[in-house]
C-alpha positions as CSV (number, residue, x, y, z in Angstrom):
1,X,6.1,30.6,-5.2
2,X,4.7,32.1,-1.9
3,X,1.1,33.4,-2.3
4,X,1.6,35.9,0.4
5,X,5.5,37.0,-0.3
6,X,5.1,37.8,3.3
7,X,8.1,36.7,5.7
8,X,7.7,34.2,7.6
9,X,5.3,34.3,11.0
10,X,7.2,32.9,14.6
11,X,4.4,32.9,17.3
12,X,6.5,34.5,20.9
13,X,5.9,31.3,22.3
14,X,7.5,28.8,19.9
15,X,10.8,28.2,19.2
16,X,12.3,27.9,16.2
17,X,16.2,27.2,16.7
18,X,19.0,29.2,14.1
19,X,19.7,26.9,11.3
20,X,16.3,25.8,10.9
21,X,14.7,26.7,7.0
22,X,11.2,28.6,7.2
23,X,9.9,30.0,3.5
24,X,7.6,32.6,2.9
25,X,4.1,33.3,4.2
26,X,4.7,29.8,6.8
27,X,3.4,30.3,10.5
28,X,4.9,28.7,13.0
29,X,2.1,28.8,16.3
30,X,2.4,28.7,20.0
31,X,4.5,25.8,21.7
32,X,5.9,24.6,18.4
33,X,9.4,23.8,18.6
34,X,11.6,23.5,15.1
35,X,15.2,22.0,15.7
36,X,18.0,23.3,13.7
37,X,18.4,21.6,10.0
38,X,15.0,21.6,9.6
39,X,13.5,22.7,6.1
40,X,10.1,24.2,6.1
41,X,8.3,25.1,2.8
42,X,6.2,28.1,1.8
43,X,2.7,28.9,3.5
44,X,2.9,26.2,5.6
45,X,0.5,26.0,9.0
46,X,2.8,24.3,11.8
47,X,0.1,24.6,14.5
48,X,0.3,24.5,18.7
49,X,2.2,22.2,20.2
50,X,4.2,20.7,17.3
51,X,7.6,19.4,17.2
52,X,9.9,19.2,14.0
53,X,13.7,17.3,13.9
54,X,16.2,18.1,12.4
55,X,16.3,15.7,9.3
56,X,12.9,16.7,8.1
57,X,11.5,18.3,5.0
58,X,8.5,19.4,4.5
59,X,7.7,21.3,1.2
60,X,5.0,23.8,0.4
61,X,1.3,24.4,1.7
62,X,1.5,21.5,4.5
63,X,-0.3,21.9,7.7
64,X,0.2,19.9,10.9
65,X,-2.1,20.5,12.8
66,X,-1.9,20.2,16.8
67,X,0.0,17.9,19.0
68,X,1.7,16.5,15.6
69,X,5.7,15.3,16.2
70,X,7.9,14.7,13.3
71,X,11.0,12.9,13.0
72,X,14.3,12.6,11.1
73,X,14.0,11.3,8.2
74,X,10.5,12.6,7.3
75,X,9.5,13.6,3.9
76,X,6.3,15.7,3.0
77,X,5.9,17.2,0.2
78,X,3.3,19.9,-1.3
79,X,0.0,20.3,0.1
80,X,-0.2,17.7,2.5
81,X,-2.8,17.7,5.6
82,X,-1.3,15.5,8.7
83,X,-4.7,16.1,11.5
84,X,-4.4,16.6,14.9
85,X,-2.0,14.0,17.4
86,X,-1.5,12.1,13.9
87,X,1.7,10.0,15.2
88,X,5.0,9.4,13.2
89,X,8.1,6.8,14.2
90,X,11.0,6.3,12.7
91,X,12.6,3.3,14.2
92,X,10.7,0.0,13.7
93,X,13.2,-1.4,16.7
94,X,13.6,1.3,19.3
95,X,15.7,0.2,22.1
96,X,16.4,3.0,25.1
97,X,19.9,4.9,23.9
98,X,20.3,3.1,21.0
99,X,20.2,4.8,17.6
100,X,20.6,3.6,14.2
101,X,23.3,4.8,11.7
102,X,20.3,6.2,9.8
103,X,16.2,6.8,9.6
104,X,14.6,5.2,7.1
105,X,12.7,7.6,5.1
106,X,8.8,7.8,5.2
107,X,7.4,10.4,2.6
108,X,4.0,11.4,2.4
109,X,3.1,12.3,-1.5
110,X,1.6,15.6,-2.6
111,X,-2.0,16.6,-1.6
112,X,-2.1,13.2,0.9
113,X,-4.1,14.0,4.1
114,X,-3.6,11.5,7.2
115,X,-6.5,11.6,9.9
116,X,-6.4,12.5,13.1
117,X,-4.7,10.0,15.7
118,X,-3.7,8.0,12.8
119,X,-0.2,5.9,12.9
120,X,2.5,6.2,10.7
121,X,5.2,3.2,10.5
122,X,8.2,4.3,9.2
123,X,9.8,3.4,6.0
124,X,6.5,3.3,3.9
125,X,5.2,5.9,1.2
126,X,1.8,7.8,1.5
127,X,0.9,7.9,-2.7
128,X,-0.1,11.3,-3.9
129,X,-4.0,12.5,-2.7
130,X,-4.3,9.5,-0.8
131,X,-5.9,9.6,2.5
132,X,-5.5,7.3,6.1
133,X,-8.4,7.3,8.2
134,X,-8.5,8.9,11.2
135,X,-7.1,6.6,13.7
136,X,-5.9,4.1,11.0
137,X,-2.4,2.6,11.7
138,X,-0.5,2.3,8.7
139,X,1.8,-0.6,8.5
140,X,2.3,-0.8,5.0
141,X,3.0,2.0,1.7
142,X,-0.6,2.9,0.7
143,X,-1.1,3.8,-3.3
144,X,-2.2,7.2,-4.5
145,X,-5.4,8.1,-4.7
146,X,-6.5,5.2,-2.1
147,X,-8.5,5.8,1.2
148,X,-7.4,3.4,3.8
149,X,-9.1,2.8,7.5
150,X,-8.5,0.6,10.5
151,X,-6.3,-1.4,12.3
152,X,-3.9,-2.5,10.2
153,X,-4.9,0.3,7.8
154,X,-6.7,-1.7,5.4
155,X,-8.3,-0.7,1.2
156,X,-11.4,1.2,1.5
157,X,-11.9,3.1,-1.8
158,X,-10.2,5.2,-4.4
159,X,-10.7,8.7,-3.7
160,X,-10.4,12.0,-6.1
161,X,-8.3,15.2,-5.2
162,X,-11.0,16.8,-3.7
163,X,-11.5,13.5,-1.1
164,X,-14.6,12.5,-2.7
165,X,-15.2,8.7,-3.3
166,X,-14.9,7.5,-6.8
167,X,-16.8,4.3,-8.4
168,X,-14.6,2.2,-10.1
169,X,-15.1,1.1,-13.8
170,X,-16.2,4.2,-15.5
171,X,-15.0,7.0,-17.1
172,X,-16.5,9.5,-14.0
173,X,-16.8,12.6,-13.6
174,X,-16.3,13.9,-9.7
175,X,-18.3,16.6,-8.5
176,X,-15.5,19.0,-8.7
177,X,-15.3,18.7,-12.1
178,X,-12.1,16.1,-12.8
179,X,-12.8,13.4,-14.7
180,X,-11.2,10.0,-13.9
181,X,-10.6,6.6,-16.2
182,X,-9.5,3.5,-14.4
183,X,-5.9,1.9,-15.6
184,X,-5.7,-2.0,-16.1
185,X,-5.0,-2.6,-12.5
186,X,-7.8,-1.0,-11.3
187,X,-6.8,2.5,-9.6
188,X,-7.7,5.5,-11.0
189,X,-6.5,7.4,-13.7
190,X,-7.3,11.2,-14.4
191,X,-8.3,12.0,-17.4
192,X,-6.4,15.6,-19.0
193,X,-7.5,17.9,-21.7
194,X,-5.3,17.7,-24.6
């Protein structure tokens, strides 16, 4: 449910195109350009100079910040960060005027964040509260809760909601408050109140 309940916000200089979705409180800046069929979320941020196709969905509380394109077959869901010129493809074999019969689906889990400049291969998943480095190109699906960095994107750390680093092998409290166990394979659990 919007936290605003206000309709949505269409800068004079972007264009979103009828038959695109936009929910309540999102706001949609300069130079931005929505095609038609695409589904925008609730309190979104879809800053300057952004571009969203038409096969995409993006659910509620996302920002993409500046210079971010997105492509069919795009899947983000609820509070997601993509930073600045972040790039996204969607054809692992692009050929000039040649198109596949479909995308392949990349979706970024809830609460992930992907750096600034980072790459996005298509057909992988972004786990839930996971974050890519800036600059990081992502080649493969990355689990939640994982920070990755580099070229390929490689395992850094395991990281909390709130982006701070966790130390593997204890029962930890973050400095947010959450407190995490670790599950037989080594990635991190949290731990709820019962």
């Amino acid at each position: 449910m919007s936290t605003t309940g206000k309709p949505p916000f269409i800068h004079s200089h972007a264009l979103v195109e009828p038959g695109a979705s936009l929910g309540h409180g999102t706001r949609v800046w300069a130079f931005a350009h929505v095609l038609p069929g695409a589904v925008i979320g609730e309190d979104c941020n879809i800053c300057d100079h952004t571009f969203v196709e038409n096969d995409v969905r993006i659910g509620h509380r996302v920002t993409l910040k500046c210079g971010v394109h997105v492509w069919d077959g795009l899947r983000i869901e609820d509070d997601v960060f993509v930073g600045p010129s972040a790039v996204f493809t969607n054809d692992l074999r692009p050929r000039s005027k040649q198109y596949p019969e479909q995308f392949p689906e990349t979706w970024l889990r809830r609460g992930c964040s992907i750096g600034a400049g980072a790459i996005i291969l298509p057909g992988i998943e972004i786990g839930a509260w996971a974050m890519v480095g800036a600059g990081a190109v992502v080649t493969r699906s990355v689990p939640a809760h994982a920070l990755v960095i580099g070229n390929p994107a490689r395992f850094r750390s395991w990281v909390c909601r709130c982006g701070t680093k966790l130390e593997p092998g204890q029962v930890s409290p973050c400095s947010c408050g959450r407190k995490w166990n670790w599950s037989a394979d080594g990635a991190p659990a949290e731990v709820t109140s019962s």
